[in-house]
N, C-alpha and C positions, 0 to 999 in steps of 0.2 A: 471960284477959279475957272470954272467952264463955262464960256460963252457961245450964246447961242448960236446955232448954228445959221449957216444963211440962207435962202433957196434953194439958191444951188447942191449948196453938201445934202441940205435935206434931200434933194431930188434924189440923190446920189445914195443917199441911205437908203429912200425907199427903193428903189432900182437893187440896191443890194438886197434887202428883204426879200424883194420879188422874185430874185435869183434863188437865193438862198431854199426858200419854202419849196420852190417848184422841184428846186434838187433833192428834197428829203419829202417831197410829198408819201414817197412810196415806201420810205421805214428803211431806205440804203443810200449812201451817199459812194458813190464812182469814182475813180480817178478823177477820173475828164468831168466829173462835176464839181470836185475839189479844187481844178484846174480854173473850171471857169467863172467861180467865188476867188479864187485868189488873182486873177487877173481884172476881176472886177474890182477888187478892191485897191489894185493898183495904178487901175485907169488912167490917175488924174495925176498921177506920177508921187502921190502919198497913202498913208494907208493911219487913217485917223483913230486916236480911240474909239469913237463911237461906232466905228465898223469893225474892232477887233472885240468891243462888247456885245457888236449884235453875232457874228460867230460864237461867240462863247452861251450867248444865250439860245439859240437856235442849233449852233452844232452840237459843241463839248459839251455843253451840260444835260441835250438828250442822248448823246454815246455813253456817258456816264450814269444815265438812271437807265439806261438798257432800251431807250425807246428810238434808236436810232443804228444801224448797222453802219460802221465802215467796211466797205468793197474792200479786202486786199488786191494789192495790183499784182499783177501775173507776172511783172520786169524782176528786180531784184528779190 
C-alpha cells in the first residue's frame, strides 16, 4: 500500500530528521523547537505519514521511555 517515496519527500524527511535530532540533541525539547518541527513538517502545505512516524519515533516514544524532556511553556 505505501509507495516509495520520491526525492523530494525524501529530502524532505531527511531535512525533518535533521531538525528533529538537533532539537532533542540535549535531552529537552522547547516550545519554539516544537514549533519549528511542526512548521517543518508543514512546509509543503501536507504533513505525510512518514513525517508523523518519524515524530513518534524520535519524539513520543523517547518522552515516553523517559529519555526525552518536554520544556513546559511558561503561556497558559
Amino acid at each position: 500500500m505505501a509507495s516509495e517515496l520520491s526525492a523530494e519527500e525524501q529530502q524532505e524527511l531527511d531535512t525533518l530528521r535533521q531538525i528533529i535530532e538537533q532539537a532533542i540533541a540535549d535531552g529537552v525539547l522547547t516550545q519554539a523547537e516544537r514549533d519549528t518541527i511542526t512548521a517543518a513538517m508543514r512546509a509543503d502545505g501536507q504533513v505525510t505519514f512518514e513525517e508523523l512516524d518519524l515524530v513518534r519515533q524520535l519524539v513520543n516514544d523517547k518522552v515516553a521511555a523517559g529519555e526525552l524532556k518536554l520544556e513546559k511553556s511558561s503561556g497558559m
